[in-house]
C-alpha positions in Angstrom: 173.9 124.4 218.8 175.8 125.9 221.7 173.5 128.9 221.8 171.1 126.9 221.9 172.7 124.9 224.9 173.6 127.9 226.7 169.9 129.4 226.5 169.1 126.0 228.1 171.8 126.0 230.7 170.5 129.4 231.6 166.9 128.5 232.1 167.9 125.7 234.1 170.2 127.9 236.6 167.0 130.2 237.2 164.5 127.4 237.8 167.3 126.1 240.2 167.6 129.0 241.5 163.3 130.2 242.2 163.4 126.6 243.1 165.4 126.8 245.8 167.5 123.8 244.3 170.9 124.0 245.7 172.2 120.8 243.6 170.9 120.6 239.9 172.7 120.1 236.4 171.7 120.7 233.3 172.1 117.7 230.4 171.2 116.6 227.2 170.6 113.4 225.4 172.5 114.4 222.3 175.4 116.7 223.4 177.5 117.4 226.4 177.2 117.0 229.0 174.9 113.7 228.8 172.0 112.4 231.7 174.8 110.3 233.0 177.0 112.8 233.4 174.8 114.8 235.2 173.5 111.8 237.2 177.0 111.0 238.5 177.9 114.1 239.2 174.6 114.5 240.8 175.0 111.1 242.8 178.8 112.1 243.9 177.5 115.4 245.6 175.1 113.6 247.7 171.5 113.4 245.7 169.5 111.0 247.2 167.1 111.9 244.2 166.9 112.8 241.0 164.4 114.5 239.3 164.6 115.1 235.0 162.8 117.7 234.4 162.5 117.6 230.3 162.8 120.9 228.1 160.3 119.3 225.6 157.3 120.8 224.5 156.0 117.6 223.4 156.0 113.9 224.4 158.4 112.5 221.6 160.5 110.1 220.7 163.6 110.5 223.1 160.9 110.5 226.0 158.7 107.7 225.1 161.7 105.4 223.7 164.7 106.9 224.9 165.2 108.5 228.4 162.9 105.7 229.7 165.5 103.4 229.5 168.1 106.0 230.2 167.1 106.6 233.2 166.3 103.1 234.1 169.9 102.1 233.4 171.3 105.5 235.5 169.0 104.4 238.3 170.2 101.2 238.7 173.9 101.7 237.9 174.3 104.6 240.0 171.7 102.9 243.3 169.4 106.0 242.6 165.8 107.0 242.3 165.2 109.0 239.5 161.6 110.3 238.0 160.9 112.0 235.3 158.1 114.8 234.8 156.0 115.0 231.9 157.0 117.1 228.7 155.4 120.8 228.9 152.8 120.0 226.6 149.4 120.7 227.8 150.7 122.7 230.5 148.1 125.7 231.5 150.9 128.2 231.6 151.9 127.7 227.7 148.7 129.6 226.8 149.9 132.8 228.8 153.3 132.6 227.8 151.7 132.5 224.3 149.6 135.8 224.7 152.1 137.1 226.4 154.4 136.8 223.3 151.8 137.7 220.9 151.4 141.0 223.5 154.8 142.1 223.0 155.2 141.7 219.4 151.5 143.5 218.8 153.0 146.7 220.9 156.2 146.4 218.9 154.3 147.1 216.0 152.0 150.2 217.5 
């Protein structure tokens, strides 16, 4: 699990960093560090908003039962707004990504 963590720790520091996003954390809802870790830490270095931006591919459990209330709970304990963006499913760039993929493999094998 922690390469797995650390693949997603280092997508994280690119977005923040083609972002332009000088405060971010990464998190995760079933290892360290948690959402309200990262919310207080987040909250303590000045955020006057969060935004969770979910490394899901599709919309389930944890986000329609889980970080709901998660994040309702963080708001209000830390004075906070938080949003949440949608999972990546159905995003228009999945289908390039895809091809892309497929691309690289089909010239691996040429």
């Amino acid at each position: 699990m922690a390469s797995a963590n650390e693949g997603v720790e280092a997508i994280a520091a690119r977005a923040a960093r083609e972002g332009g996003w000088d405060l971010y954390a990464t998190a995760f809802l079933e290892a360290a560090p948690s959402l309200g870790e990262a919310v207080a830490k987040l909250a303590a270095s000045g955020a006057e908003e969060i935004l969770v931006l979910p490394y899901f591919l599709t919309l389930g459990i944890h986000l329609q039962r889980d970080l709901p209330k998660l994040v309702d709970d963080l708001s209000h304990a830390h004075g906070i707004a938080i949003r949440v963006a949608p999972p990546l499913d159905g995003h228009p760039e999945l289908s390039r990504i895809l091809v892309g993929r497929a691309v690289e493999i089909m010239g691996e094998q040429a």
